[in-house]
C-alpha positions as CSV (number, residue, x, y, z in Angstrom):
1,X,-65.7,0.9,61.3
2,X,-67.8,-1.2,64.2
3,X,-65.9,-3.4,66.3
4,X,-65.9,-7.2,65.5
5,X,-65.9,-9.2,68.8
6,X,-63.8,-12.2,68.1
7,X,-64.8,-16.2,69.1
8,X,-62.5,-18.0,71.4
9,X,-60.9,-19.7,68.4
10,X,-60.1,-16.5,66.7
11,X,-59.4,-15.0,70.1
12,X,-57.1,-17.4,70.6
13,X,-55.5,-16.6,66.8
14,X,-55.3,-13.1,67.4
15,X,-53.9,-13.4,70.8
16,X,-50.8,-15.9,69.2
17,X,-50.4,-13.0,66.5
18,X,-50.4,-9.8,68.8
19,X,-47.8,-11.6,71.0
20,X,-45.8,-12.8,67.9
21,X,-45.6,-9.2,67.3
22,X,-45.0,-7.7,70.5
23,X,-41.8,-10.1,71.0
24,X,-40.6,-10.8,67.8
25,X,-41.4,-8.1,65.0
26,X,-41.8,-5.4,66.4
27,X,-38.5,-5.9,68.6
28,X,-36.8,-6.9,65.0
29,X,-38.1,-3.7,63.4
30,X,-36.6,-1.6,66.3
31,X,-33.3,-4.0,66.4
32,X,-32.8,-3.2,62.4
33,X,-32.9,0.5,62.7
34,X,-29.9,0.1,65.8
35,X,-28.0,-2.5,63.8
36,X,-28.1,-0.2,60.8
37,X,-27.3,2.9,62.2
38,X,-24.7,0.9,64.5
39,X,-22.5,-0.3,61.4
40,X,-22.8,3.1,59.7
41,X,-20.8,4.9,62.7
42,X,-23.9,5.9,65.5
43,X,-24.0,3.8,68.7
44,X,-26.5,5.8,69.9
45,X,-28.8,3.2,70.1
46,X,-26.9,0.6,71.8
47,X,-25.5,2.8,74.4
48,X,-29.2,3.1,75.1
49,X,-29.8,-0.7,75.3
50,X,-31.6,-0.3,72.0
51,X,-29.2,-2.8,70.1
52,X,-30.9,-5.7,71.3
53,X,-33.7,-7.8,70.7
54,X,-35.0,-8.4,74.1
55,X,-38.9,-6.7,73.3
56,X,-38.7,-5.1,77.1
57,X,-35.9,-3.0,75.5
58,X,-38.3,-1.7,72.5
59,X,-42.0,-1.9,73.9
60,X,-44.2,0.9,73.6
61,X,-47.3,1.0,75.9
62,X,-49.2,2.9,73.9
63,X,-48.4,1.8,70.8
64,X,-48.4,-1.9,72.0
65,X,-52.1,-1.6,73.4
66,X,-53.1,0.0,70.1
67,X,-51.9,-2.7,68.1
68,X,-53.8,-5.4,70.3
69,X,-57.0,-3.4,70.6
70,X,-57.0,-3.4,66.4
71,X,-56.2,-6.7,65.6
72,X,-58.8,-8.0,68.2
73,X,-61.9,-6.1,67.4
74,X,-61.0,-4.6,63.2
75,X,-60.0,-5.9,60.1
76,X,-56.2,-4.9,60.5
77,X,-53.8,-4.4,63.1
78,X,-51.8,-1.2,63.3
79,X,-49.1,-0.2,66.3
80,X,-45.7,0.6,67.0
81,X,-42.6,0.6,69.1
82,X,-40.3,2.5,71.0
83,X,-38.5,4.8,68.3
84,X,-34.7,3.9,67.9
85,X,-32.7,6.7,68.7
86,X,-30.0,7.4,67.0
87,X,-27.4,10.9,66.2
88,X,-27.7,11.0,62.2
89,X,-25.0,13.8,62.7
90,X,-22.6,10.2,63.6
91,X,-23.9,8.6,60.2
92,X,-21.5,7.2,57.3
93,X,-23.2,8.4,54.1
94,X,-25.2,11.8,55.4
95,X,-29.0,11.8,54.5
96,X,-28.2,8.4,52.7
97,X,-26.7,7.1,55.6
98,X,-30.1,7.8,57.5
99,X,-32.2,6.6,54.7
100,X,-30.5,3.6,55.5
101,X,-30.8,3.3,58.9
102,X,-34.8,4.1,58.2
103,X,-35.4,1.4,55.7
104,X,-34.2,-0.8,57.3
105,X,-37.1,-1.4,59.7
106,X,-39.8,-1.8,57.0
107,X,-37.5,-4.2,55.2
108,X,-37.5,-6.2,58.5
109,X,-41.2,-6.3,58.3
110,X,-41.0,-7.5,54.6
111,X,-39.0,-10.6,55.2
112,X,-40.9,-11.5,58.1
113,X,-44.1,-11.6,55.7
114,X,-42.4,-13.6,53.1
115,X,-40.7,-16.4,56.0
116,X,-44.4,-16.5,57.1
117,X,-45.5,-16.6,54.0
118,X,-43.5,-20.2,52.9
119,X,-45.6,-22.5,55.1
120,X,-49.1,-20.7,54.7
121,X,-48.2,-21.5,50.5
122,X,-47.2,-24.8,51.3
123,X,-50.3,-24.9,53.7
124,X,-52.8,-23.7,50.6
125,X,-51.1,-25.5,48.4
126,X,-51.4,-28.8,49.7
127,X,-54.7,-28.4,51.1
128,X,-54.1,-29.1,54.7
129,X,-56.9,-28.8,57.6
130,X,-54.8,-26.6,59.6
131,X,-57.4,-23.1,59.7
132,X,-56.0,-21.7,63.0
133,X,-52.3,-22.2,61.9
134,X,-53.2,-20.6,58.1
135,X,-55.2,-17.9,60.2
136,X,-52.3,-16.9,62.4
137,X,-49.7,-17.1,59.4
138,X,-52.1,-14.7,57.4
139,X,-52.6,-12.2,59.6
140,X,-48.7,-12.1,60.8
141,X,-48.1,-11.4,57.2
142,X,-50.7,-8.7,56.5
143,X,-49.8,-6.7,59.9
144,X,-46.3,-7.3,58.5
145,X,-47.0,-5.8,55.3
146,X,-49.0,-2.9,57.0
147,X,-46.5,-2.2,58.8
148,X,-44.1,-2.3,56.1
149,X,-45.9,-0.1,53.4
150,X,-47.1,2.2,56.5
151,X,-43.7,3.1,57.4
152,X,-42.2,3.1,53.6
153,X,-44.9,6.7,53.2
154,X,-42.3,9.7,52.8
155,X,-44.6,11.6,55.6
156,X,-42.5,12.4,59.0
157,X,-42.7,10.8,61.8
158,X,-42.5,7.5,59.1
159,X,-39.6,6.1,58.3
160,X,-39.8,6.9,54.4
161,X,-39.5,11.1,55.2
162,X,-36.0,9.7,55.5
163,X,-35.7,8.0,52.3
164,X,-37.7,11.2,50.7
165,X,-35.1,13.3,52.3
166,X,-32.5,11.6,50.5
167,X,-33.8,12.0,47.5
168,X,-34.5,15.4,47.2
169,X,-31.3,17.7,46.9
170,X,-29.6,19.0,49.9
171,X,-31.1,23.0,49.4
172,X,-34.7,21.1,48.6
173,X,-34.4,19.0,51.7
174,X,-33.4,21.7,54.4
175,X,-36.9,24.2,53.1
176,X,-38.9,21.7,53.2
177,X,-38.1,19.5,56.1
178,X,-39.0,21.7,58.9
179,X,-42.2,22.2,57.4
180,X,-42.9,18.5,56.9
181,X,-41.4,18.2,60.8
182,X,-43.9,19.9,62.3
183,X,-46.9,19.4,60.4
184,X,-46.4,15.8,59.0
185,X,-48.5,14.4,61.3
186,X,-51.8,16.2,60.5
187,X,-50.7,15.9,57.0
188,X,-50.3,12.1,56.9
189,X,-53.9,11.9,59.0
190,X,-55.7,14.5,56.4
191,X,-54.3,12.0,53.6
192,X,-55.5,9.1,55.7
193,X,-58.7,10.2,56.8
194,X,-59.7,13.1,53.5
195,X,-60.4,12.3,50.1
196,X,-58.1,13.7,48.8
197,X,-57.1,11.5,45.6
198,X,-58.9,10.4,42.2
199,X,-62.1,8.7,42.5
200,X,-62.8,10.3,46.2
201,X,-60.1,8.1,47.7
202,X,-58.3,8.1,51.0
203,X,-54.7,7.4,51.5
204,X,-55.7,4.1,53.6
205,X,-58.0,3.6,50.9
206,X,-55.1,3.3,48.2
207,X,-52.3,1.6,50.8
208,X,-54.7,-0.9,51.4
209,X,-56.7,-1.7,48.4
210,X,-54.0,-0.7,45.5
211,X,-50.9,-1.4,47.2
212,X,-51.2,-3.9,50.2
213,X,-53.9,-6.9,49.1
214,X,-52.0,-7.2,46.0
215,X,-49.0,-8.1,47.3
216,X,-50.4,-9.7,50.1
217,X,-51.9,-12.2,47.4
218,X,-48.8,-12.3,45.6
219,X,-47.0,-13.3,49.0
220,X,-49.6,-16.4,49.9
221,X,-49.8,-17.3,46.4
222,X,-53.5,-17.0,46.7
């Protein structure tokens, strides 16, 4: 996909958003993983300074410069943080207790999207001439909601292996889980990249088109 270069307005936009999410969700995403791991027994994570949400404490260079370089110059933004660590041995609930801990990341990104999502409605709604402000709320809720259903894909390293984990019973879970441990990662990109489903479509293809614009709509109200 070509890059777009952006105008100074929607520089500007994009800059607001990419900082929005470098200090406040990603550092909530992160800060929701300690939290919940921290109240089911692990303190893991704030041993390690990790229960915080001071963004120094969760900022990934890599994944940080990603998500700038993608909302800037494509149609979507995609990054991450500093993984939260965390001893799921510690863990109230076993696998349940670290689908919890997980989740609860993505669900972060999910009421982020719908806080944002109140004064962009009202903004529509009323027809006001704010574009840069209805810009900025937009894409904070669609990186929020990429993020969201991204993480939610029961592929490892994502946080919804976890939940898949949980699911499956406890002789299921230990065969497969190595496997999916070491080779998730080329799995999730042959799923992103291949097409590998119905109608010659990608797994992008159906996160973003069957799954995400739908519910970004339903968020905005538009």
């Amino acid at each position: 996909m070509p890059f777009q270069i952006p105008g100074i307005e929607e520089f500007l936009v994009k800059g607001a958003v990419i900082a929005v999410m470098l200090l406040v969700a990603f550092p909530i995403h992160e800060f929701a993983h300690a939290f919940a791991a921290y109240q089911l027994g692990d303190g893991t994570a704030r041993l390690m300074g990790r229960l915080t949400l001071d963004p120094r404490a969760h900022f990934d260079p890599t994944g940080g410069v990603l998500l700038a370089v993608s909302i800037m110059f494509t149609p979507f933004g995609f990054g991450w943080a500093k993984p939260t660590p965390y001893n799921p041995m510690n863990l109230r609930g076993g696998r349940w207790g670290e689908a919890i801990v997980s989740v609860a990341g993505p669900i972060s990104n999910f009421i982020l999207a719908v806080v944002a999502a109140i004064p962009l409605r009202w903004i529509l709604f009323a027809h006001m001439d704010l574009p840069e402000v209805a810009e900025f709320l937009g894409l904070f809720i669609y990186i929020n909601l990429v993020l969201m259903i991204f993480n939610l894909l029961p592929i490892p390293p994502l946080d919804g292996s976890k939940v898949l984990y949980a699911f499956l019973d406890p002789r299921t879970a230990w065969r497969i889980r190595p496997v999916l441990e070491q080779w998730g990662l080329l799995i999730l990109l042959a799923f992103i990249l291949l097409p590998l489903f119905p109608g010659q479509l990608t797994l992008a293809d159906i996160v973003f088109g069957e799954l995400l614009t739908p519910l970004y709509h339903l968020l905005i109200g538009a």
